[in-house]
N, C-alpha and C positions, 0 to 999 in steps of 0.2 A: 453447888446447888444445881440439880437438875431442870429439864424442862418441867414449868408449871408450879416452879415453889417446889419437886419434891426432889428427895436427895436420890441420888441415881443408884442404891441399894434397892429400893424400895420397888417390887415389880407389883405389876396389877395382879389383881385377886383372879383366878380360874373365874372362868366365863361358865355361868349356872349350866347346869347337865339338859340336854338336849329331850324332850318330848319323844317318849317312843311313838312310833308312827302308829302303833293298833291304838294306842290315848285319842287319835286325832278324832273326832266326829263321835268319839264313843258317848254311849247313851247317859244318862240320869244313874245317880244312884239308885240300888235296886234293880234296875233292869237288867238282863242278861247280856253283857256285850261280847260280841263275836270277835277273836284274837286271832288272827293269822297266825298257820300254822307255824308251829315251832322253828326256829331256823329260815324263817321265810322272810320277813322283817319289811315286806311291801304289803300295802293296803291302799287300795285307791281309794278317796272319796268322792261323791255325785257328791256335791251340797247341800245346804238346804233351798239354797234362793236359785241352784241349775238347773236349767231345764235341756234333757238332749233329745234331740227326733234324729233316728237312723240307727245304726246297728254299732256294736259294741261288741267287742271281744280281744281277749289278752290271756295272759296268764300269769296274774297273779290279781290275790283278794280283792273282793270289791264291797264297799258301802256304800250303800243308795240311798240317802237322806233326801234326796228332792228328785225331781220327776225325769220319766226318760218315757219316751213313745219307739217302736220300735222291736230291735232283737237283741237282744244283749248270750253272747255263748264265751264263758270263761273258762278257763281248766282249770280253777281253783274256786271258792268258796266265795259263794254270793252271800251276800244280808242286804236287804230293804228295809231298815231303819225305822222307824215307830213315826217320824214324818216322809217318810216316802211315798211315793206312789209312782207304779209302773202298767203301763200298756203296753206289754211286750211277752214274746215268748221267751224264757230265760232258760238257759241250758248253762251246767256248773257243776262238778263235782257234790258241792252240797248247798243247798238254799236253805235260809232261816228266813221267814218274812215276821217281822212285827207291824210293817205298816200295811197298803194295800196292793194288792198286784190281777190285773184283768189281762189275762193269757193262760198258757200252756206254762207249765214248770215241770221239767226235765233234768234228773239230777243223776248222777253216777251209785252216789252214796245214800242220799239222803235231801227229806225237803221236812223242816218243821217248819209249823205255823203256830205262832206266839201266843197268849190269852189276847191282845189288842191287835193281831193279824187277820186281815181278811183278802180270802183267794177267791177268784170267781175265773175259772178254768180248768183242764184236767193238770193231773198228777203225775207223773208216771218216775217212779222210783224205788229200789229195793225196801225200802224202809221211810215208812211215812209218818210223824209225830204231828198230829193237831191236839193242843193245850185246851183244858177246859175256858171256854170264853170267847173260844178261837171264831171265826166264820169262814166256812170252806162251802163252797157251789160247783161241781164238776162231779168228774169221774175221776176214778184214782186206777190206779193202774202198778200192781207189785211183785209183776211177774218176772224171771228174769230179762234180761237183755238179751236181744237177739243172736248176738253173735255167744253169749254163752251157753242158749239152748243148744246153739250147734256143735260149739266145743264138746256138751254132753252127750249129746245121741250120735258123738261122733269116737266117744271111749266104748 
């Protein structure tokens, strides 16, 4: 007889399989959640109940379900979460806002704004999607990047 009453054949069961990390903070059913690129397998999360004042930047994914004041400049993929809200100018390869964001958004790729998103700042990125429902106050800006105007008037 092994330790605990059992016979010492008998091993423990596999330890349940791990939460992938884009699950963690993800939204409601229905709603569209933002996946970390392919082969990336980092996601940071703001929480719901954090609150950050000061400047942020990294590179890799970010979800913003609770509040930040400030700058936030990633080299990967921002989302602001359907309870987030930001005071900040956010710079990121691509930004989805479902909750609210009062700043500038600066994006590589792309910035969508959700049906439940509201932006109150300018835009500036190649490619801009606001959903029917959305609320957007600014200027938008979709012109190319600076440095590739010059790359062109330089062929």
């Amino acid at each position: 007889m092994g330790i605990f009453g059992k016979s010492p054949d008998v091993k423990p069961s596999d330890p349940p399989p791990a939460r992938p990390a884009a699950s963690l903070g993800a939204p409601p059913s229905g709603t569209p959640a933002a996946a970390p690129r392919a082969g990336s397998g980092a996601l940071c999360v703001i929480g719901a109940k954090t609150v950050i004042k000061g400047e942020i930047s990294g590179e890799e994914d970010i979800l913003i379900d609770g509040s930040v004041e400030g700058h936030v400049r990633v080299g990967r993929d921002l989302r602001v979460g359907p309870g987030g809200s930001v005071k900040a100018t956010l710079e990121a390869q691509s930004i989805t806002v479902s909750g609210e964001v009062t700043g500038d958004c600066i994006a590589q790729s792309r910035v969508e704004i959700q049906a439940s998103g509201r932006v109150t700042g300018n835009i500036r990125a190649p490619k801009i999607i606001i959903a029917e429902g959305a609320m957007f106050k600014g200027t938008s800006d979709m012109s190319p990047r600076r440095d590739e105007r010059k790359d062109k008037a330089a062929s």
